[in-house]
Backbone bond lengths (Angstrom), bond angles and torsions (degrees), N, CA, C in turn:
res aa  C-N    CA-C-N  psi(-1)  N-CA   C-N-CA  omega(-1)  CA-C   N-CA-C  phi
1 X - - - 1.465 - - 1.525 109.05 -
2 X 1.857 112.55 141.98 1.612 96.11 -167.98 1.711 88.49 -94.79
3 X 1.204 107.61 171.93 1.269 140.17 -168.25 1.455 107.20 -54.36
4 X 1.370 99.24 -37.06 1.560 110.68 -167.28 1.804 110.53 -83.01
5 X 1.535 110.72 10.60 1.271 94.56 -149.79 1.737 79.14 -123.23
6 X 1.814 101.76 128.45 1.415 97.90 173.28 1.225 130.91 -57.37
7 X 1.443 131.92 163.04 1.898 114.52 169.37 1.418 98.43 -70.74
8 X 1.603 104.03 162.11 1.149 102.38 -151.60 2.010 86.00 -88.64
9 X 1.088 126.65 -34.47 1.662 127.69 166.38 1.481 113.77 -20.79
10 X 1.565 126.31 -12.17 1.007 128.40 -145.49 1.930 80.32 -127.04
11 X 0.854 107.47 -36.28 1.357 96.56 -177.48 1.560 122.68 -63.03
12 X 1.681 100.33 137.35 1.740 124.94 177.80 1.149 119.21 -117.48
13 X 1.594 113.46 121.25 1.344 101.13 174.74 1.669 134.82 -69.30
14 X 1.101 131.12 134.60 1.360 125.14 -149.69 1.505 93.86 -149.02
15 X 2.162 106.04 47.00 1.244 93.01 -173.06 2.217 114.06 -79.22
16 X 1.485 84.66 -12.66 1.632 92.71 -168.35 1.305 95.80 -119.93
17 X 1.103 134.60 148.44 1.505 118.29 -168.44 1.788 93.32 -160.26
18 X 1.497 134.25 96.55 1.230 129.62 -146.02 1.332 108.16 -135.45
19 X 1.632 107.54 137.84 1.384 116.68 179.81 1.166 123.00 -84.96
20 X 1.094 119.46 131.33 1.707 113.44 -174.18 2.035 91.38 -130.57
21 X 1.456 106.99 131.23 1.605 132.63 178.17 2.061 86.36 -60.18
22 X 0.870 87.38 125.31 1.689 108.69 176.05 1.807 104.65 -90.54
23 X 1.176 111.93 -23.47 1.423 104.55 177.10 1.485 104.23 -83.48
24 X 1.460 132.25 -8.82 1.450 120.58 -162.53 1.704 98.24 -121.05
25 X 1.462 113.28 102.32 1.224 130.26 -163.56 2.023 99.93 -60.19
26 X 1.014 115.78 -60.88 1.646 121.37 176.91 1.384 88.82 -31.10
27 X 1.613 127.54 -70.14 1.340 97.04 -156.36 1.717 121.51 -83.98
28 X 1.123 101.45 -2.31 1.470 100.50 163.06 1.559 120.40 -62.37
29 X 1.565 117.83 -48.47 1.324 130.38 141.29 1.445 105.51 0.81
30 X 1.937 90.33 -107.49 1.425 118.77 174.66 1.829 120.56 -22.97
31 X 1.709 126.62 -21.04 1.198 123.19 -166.53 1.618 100.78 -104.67
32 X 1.396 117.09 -0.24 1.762 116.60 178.89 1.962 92.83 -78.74
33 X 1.226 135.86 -28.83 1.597 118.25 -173.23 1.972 81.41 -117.92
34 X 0.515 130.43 51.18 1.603 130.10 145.92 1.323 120.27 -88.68
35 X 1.321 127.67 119.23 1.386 101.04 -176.00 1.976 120.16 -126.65
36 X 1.398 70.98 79.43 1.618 103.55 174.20 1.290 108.12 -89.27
37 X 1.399 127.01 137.22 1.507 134.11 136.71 1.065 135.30 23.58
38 X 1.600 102.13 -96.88 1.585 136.47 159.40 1.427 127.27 -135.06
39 X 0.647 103.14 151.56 1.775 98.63 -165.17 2.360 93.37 -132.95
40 X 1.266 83.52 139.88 1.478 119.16 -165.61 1.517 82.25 -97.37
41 X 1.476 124.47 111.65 1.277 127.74 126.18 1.488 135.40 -38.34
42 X 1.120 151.99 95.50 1.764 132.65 -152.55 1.346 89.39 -99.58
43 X 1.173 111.36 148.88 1.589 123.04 154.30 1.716 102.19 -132.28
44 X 0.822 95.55 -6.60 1.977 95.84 -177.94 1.838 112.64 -99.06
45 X 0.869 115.47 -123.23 1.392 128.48 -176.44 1.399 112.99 -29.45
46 X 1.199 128.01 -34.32 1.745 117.95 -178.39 1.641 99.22 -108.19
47 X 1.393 112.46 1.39 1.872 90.14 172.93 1.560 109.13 -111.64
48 X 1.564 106.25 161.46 1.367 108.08 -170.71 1.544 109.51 -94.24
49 X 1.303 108.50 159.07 1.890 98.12 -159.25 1.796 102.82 -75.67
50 X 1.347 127.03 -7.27 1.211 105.64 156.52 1.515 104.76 -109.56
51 X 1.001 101.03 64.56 2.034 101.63 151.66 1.719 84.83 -145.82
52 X 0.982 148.94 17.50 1.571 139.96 -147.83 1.648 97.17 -87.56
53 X 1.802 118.03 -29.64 1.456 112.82 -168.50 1.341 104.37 -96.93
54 X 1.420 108.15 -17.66 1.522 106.76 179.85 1.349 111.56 -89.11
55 X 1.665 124.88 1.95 1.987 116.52 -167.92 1.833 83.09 -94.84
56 X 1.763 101.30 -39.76 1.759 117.55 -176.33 1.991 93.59 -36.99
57 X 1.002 113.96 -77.48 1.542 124.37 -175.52 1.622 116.79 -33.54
58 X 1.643 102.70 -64.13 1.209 116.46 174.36 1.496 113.33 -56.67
59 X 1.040 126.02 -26.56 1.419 119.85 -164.44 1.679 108.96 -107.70
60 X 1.257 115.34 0.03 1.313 120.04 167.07 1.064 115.34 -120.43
61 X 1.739 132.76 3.66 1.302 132.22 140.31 1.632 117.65 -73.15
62 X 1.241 123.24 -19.52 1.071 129.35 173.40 1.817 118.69 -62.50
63 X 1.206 93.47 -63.23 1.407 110.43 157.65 1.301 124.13 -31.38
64 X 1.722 106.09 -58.68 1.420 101.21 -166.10 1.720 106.73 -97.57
65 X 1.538 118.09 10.31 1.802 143.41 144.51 1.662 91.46 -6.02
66 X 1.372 105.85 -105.63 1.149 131.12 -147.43 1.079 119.11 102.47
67 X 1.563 115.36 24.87 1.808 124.13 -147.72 1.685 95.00 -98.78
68 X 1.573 111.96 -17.88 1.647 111.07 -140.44 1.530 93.25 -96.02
69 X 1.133 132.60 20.26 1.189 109.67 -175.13 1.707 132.01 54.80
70 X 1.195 119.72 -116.60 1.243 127.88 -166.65 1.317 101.31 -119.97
71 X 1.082 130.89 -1.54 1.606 128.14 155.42 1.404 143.29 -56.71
72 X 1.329 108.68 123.34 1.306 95.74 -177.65 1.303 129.45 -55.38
73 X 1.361 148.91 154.95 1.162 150.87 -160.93 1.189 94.08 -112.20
74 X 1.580 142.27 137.00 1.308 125.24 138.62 2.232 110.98 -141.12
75 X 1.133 105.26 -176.85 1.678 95.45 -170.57 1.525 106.62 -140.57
76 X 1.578 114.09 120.70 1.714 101.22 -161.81 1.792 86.36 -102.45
77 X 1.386 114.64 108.90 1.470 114.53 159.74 1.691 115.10 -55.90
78 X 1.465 99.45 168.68 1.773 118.51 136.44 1.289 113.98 -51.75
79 X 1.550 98.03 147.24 1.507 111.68 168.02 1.717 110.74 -45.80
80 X 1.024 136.50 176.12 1.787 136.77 131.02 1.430 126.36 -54.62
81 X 1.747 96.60 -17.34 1.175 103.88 -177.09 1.505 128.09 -85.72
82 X 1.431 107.56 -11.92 1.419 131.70 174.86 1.300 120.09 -96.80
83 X 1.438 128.48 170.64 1.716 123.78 -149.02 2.186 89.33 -81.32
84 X 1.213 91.97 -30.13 1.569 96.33 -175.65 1.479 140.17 -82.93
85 X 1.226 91.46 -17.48 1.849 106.43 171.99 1.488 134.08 -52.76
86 X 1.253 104.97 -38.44 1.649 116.80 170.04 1.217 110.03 -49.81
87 X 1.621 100.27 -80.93 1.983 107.06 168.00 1.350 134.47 -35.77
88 X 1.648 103.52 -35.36 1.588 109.88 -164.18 1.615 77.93 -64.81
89 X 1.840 126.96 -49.73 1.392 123.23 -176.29 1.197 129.57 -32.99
90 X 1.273 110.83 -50.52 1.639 131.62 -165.55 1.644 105.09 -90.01
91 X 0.922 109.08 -37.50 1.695 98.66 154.04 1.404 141.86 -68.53
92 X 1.294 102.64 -40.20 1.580 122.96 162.64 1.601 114.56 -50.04
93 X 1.262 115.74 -21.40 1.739 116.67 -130.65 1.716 76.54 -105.90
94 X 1.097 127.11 -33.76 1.377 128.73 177.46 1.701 122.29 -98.25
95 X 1.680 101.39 7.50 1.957 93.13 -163.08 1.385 91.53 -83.00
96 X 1.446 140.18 -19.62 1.314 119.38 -153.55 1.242 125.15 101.97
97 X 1.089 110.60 -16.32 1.805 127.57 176.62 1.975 96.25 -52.42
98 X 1.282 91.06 164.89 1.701 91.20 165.25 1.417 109.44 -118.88
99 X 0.971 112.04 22.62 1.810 100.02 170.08 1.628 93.67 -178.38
100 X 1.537 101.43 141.80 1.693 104.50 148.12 1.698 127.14 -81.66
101 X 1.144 131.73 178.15 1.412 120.95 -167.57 2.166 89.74 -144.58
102 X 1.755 94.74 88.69 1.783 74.60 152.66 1.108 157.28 -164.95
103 X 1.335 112.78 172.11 1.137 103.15 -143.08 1.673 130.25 -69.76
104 X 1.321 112.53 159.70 1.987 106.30 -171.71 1.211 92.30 37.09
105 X 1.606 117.81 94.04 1.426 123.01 142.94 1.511 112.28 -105.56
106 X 1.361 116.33 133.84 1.432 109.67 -160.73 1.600 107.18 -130.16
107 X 1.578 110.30 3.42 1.383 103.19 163.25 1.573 109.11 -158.46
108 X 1.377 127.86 166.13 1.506 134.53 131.98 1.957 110.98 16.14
109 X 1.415 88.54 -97.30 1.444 120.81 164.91 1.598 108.67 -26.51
110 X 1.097 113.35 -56.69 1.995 107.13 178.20 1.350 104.73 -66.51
111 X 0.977 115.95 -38.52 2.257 105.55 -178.47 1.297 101.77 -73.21
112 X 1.331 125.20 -36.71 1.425 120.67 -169.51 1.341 87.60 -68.19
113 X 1.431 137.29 -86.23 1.424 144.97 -158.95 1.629 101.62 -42.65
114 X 1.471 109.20 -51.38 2.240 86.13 177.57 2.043 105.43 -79.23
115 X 1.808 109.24 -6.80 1.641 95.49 179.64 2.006 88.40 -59.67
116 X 0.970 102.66 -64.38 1.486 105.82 -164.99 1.405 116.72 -60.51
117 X 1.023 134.11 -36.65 2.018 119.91 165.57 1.810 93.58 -55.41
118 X 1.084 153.13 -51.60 1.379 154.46 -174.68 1.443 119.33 -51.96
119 X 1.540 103.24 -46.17 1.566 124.41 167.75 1.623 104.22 -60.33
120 X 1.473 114.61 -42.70 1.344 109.50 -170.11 1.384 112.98 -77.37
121 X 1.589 108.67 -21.86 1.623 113.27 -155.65 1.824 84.51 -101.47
122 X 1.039 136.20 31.71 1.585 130.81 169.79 1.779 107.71 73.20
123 X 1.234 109.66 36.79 1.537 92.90 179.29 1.240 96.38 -82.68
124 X 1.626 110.77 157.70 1.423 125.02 159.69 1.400 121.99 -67.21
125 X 1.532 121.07 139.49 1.584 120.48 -179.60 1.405 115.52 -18.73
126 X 1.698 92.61 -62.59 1.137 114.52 -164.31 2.022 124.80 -49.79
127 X 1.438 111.18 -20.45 1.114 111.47 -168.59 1.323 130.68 -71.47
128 X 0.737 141.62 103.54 1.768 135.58 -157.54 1.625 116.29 -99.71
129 X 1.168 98.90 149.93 1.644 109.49 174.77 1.765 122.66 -102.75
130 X 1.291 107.76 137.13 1.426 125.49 -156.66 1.449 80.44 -100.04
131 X 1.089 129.94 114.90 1.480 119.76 152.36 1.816 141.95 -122.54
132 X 1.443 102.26 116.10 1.629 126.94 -161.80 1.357 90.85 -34.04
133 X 1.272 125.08 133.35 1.491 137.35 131.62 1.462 121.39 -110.15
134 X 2.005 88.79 113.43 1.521 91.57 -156.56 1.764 107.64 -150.70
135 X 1.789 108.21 7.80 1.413 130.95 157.05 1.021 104.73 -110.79
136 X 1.794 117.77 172.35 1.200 157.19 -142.22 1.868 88.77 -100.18
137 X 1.298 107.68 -36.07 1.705 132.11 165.67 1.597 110.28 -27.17
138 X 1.379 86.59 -79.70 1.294 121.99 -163.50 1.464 95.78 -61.16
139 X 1.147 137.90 -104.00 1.353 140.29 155.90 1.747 101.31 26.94
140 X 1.320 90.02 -71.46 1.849 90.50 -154.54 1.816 105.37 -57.66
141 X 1.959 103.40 -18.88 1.637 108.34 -151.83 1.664 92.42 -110.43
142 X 1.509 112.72 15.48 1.618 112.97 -170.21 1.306 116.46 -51.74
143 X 1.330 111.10 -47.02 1.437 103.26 174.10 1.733 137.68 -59.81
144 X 1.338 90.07 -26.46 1.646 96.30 -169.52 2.142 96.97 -88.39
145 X 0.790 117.33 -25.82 1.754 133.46 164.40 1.597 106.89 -60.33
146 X 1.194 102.97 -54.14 1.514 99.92 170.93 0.768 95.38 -38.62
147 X 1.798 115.05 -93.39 1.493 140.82 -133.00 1.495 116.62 -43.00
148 X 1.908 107.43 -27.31 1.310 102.91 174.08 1.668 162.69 -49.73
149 X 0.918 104.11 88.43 1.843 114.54 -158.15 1.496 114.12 -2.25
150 X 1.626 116.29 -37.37 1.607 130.78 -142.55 1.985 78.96 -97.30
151 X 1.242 129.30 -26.17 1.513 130.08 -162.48 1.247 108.41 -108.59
152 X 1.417 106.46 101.80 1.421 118.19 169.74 1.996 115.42 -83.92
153 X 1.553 98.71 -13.79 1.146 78.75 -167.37 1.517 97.46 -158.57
154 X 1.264 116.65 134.83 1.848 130.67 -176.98 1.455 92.20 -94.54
155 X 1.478 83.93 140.67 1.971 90.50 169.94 1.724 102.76 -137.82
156 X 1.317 116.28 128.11 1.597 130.89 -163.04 2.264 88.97 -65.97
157 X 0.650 100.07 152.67 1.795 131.99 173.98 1.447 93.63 -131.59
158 X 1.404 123.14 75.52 1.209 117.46 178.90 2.355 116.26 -75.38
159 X 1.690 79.02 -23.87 1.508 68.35 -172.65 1.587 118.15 -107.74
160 X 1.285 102.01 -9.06 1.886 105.82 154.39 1.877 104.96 -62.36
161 X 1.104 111.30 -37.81 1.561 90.96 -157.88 1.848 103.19 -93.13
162 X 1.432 110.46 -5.32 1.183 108.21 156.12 1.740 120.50 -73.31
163 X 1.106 105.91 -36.37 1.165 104.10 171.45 1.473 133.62 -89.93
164 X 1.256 103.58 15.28 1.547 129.21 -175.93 1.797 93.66 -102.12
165 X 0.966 91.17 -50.78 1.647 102.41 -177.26 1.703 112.86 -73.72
166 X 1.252 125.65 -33.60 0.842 130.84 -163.64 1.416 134.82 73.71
167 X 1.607 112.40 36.91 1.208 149.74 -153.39 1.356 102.29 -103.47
168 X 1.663 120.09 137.56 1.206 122.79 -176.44 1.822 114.88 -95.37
169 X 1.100 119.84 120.11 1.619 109.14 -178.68 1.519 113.55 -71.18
170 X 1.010 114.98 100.70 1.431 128.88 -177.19 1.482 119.63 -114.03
171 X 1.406 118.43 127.74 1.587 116.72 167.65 1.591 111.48 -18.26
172 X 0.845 131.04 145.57 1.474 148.48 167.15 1.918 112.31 67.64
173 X 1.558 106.61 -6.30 1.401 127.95 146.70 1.809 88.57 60.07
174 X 1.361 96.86 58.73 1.745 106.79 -170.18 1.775 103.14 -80.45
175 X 1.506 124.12 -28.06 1.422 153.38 -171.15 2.116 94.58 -79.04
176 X 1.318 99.37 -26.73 1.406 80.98 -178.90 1.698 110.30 -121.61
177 X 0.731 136.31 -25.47 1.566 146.57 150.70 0.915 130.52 29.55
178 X 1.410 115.58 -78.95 1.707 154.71 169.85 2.044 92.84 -45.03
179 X 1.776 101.96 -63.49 1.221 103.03 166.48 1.240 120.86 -29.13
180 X 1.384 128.51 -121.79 1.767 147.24 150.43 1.267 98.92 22.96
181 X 1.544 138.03 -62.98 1.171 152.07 -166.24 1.637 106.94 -71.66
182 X 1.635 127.75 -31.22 1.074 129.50 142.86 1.419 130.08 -25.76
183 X 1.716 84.83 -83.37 1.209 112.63 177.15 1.926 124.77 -41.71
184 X 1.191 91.34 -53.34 1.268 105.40 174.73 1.630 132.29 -66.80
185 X 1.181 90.79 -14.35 1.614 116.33 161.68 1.435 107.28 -84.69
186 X 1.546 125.13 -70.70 1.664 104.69 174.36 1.558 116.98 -14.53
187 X 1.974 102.27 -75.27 0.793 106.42 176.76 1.665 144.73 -29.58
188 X 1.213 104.79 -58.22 1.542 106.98 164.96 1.560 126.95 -59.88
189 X 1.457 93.49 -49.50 1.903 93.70 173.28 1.679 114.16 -32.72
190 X 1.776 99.87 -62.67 1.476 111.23 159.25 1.308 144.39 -60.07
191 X 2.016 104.51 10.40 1.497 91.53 154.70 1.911 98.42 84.41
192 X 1.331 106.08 -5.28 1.714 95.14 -163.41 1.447 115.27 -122.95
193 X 1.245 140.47 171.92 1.569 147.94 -129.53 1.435 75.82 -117.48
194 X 1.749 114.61 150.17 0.796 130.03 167.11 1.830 119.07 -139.63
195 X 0.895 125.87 153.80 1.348 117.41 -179.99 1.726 106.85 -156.15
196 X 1.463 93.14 121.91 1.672 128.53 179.22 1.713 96.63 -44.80
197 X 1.424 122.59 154.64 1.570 134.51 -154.00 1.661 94.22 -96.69
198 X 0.997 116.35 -171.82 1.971 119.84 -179.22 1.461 102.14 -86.48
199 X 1.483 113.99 -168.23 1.553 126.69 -159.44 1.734 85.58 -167.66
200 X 1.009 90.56 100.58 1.663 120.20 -171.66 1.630 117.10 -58.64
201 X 1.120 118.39 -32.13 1.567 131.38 -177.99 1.338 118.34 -103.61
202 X 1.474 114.76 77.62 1.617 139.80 -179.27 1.183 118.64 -36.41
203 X 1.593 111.34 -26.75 1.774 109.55 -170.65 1.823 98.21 -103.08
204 X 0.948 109.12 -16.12 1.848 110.93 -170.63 1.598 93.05 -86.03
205 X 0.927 114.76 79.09 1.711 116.73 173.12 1.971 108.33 -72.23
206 X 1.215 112.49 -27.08 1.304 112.40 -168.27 1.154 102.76 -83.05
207 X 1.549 132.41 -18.52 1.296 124.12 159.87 1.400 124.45 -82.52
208 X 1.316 105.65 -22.83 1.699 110.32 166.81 1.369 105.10 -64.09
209 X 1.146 125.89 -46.61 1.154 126.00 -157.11 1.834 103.51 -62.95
210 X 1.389 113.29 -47.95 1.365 125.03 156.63 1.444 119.69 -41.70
211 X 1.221 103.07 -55.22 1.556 90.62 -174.56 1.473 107.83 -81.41
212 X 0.899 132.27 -36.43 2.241 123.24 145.66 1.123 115.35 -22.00
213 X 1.493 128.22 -51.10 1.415 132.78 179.62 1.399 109.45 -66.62
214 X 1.736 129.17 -36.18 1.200 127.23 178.30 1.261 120.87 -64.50
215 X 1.535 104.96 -49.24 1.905 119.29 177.42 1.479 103.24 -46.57
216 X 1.759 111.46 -56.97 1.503 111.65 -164.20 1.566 108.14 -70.29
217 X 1.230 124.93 -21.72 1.156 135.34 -179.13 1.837 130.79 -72.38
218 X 1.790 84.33 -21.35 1.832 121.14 173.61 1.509 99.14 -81.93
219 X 1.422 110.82 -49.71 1.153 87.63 -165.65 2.031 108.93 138.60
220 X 1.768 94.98 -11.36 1.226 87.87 -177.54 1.049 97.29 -75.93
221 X 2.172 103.56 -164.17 1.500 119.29 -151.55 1.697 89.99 -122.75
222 X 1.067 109.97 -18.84 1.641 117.91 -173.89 0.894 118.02 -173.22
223 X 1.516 133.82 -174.49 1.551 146.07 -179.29 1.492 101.19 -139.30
224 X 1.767 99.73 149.23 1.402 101.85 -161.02 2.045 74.07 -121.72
225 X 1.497 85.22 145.77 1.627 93.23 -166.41 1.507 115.95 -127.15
226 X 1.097 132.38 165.71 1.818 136.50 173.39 1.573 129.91 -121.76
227 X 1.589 91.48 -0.60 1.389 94.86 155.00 1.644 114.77 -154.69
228 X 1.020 103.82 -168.77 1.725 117.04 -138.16 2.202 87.05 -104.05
229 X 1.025 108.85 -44.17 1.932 124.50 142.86 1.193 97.45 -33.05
230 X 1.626 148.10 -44.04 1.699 100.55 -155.31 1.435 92.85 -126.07
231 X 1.048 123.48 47.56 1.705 137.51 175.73 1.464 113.26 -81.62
232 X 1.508 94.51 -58.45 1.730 113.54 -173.58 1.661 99.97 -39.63
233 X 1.834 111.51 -71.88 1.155 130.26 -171.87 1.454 101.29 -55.78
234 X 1.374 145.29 -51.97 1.292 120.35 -165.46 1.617 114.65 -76.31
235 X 1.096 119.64 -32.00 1.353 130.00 148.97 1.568 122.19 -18.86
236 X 1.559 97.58 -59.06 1.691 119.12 -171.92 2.027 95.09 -67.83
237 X 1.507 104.13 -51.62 1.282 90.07 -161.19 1.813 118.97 -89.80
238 X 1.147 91.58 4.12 1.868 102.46 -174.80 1.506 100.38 -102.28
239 X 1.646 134.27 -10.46 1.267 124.75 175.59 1.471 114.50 -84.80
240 X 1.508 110.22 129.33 1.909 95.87 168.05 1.148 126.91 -50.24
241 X 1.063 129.42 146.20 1.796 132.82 -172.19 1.542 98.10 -107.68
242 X 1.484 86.53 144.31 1.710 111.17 -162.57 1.671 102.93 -55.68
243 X 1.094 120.02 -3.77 1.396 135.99 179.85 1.762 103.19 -73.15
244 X 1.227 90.41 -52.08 2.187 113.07 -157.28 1.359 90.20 -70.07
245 X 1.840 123.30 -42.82 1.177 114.00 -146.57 1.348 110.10 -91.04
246 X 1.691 97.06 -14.00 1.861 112.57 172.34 1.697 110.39 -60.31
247 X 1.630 79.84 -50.05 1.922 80.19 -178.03 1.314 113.17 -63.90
248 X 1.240 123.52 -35.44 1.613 114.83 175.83 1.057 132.02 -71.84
249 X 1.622 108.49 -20.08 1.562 98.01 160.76 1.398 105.31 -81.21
250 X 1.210 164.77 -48.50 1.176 165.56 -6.91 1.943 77.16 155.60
251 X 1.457 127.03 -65.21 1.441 121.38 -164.69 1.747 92.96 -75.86
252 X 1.614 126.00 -45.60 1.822 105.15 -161.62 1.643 94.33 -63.16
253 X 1.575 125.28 -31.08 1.476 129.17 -165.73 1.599 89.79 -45.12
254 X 1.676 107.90 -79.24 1.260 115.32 -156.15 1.827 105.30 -53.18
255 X 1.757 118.82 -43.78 1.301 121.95 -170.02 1.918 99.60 -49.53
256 X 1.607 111.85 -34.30 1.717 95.22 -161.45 1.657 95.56 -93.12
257 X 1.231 125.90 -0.62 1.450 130.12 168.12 1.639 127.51 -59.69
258 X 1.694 83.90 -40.32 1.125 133.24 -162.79 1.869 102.15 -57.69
259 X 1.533 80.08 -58.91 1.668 107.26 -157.41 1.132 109.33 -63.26
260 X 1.545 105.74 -49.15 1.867 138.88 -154.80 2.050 83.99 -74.41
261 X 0.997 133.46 -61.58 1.521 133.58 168.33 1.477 140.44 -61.16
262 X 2.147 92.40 -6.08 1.359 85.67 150.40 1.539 111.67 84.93
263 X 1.931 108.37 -0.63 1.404 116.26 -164.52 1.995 98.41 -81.22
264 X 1.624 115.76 157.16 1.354 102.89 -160.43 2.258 72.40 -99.08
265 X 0.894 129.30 -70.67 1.218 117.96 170.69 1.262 128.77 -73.67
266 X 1.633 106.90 149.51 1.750 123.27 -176.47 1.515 111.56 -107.87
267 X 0.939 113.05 139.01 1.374 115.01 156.55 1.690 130.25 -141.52
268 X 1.229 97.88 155.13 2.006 98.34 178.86 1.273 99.80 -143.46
269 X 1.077 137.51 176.74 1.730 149.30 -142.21 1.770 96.06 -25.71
270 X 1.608 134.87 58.05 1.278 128.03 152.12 1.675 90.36 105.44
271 X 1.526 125.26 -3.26 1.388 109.41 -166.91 1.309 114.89 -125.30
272 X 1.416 109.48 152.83 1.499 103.38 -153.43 1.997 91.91 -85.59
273 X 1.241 112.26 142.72 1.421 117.97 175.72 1.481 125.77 -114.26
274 X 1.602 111.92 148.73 1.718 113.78 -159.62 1.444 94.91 -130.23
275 X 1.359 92.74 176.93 1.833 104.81 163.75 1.309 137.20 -42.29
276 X 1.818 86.89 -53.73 2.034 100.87 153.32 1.228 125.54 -28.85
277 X 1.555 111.94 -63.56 1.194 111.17 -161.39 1.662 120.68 -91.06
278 X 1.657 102.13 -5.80 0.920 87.62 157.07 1.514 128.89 -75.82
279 X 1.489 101.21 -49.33 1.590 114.85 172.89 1.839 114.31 -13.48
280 X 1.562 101.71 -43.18 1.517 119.73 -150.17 1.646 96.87 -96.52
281 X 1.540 105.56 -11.22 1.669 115.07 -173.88 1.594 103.58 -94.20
282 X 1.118 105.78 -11.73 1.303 119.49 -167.45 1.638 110.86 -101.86
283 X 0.968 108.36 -39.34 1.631 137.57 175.97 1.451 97.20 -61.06
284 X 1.820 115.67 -73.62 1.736 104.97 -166.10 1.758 104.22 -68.90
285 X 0.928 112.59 -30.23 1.794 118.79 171.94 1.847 100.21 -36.74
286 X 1.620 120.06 -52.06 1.045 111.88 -139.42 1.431 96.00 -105.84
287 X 1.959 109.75 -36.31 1.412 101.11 157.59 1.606 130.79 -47.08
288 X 1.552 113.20 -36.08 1.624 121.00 -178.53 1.372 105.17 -68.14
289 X 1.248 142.71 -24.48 1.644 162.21 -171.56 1.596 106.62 -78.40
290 X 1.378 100.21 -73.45 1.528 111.63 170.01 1.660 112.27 -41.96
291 X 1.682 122.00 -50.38 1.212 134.37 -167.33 1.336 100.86 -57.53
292 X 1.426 113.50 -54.01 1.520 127.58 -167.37 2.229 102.73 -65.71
293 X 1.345 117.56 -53.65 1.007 105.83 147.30 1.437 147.28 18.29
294 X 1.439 74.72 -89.48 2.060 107.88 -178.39 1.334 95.17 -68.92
295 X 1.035 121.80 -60.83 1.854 123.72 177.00 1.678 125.25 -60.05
296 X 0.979 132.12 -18.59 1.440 146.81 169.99 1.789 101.15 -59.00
């Protein structure tokens, strides 16, 4: 196993991963029988700057609920750059959440600067930062953002950095590609979770559903979503199918058969098999385990 690759015990599924407006109490409600992943508290992008102290409140009583079940908790502040970001920090840093979420991080230097307001405001070691890659910035600095100890996990800003770029959002998202595929490389080099940007048009499920198939097909780990509608489907398309998980036991079977006899090549359905694939046989085994888990 390479170095870079978490144990797999450690793995969470984070196939639906959903924002819910922290200023609008119903749907905070509405997100305790949702059965998403993790769910993104927003305090940024969907609240209005006078509801900004009241989503802050709501969204760290939520947290500290106990309402959510088996969901991950997480809390997307203000920039630093806005009158609200510090606080949204220093509140967050104590709700209990397991990660902050933020947004346009464009270097090194920004995780360090919110690791340390967090350090100051009593966060626990343990709390980690999700950080948006969602400029032309970010992109170019993906790797070194990865690499960061405090960041377990990149989350795509698919439609800031189209519009940073001046990129058209188009079916099959051919204008952003090259991007994601970047990105998603940091990510892996670093060993770290990544999750594909939203899909903007709530009632067109058959194109969500497509563009789910593209992310999972890239390589991401999940889809980060805007409504409570496209859960089911990312769910459906980010779980291994009882098919994948046959074959993977089916390749470690033959790989420890393999080993124990001393054979210099492996094979399973006609194909020759490596470390990779086991690694990756081992991985959907433990993602399908974990999934089942959350659902029990």
């Amino acid at each position: 196993m390479s170095h870079h690759t978490a144990p797999h015990a450690a793995l969470r599924p984070r196939r639906s991963v959903l924002y819910m407006p922290a200023a609008n109490e119903r749907a905070l409600e509405k997100a305790k029988s949702i059965p998403a992943d993790s769910i993104i508290f927003d305090l940024e992008d969907a609240v209005a700057p006078d509801a900004k102290e009241s989503a802050r409140a709501n969204a760290c009583a939520a947290v500290a609920s106990g309402d959510y079940g088996h969901r991950e908790l997480t809390i997307r502040c203000n920039g630093l750059d806005t009158p609200w970001g510090a606080d949204d920090l220093a509140a967050a840093a104590t709700s209990g959440a397991a990660a902050v979420v933020i947004p346009k991080v464009a270097s090194v230097e920004a995780i360090d600067l919110v690791s340390s307001i967090l350090h100051a405001a009593g966060a626990p070691e343990g709390m980690s930062i999700w950080a948006m890659i969602e400029t032309p910035t970010a992109i170019f600095d993906v790797r070194h953002i990865a690499a960061h100890p405090r960041v377990p996990v990149l989350v795509m800003g698919t439609n800031d950095l189209a519009r940073e770029l001046r990129a058209r959002l188009l079916p099959g998202r051919h204008p952003l590609v090259a991007h994601l595929a970047t990105a998603l490389a940091g990510a892996r080099e670093a060993g770290k979770v990544i999750l594909d940007g939203v899909y903007n048009d709530v009632k067109d499920l058959d194109g969500f559903r497509s563009e789910c198939v593209q992310g999972m097909e890239m390589g991401f780990d999940g889809k980060t979503l805007i409504h409570p509608s496209q859960v089911e489907i990312a769910n459906d398309v980010w779980a291994p199918t009882a098919d994948e998980v046959a074959h993977a036991r089916r390749v470690i079977e033959a790989f420890q058969e393999g080993l124990a006899e001393g054979r210099g090549v492996i094979t399973v359905d006609g194909r020759m098999i490596e470390n990779l694939h086991v690694d990756n046989a081992r991985r959907a085994i433990a993602v399908a385990d974990a999934i089942t888990a959350l659902t029990d």
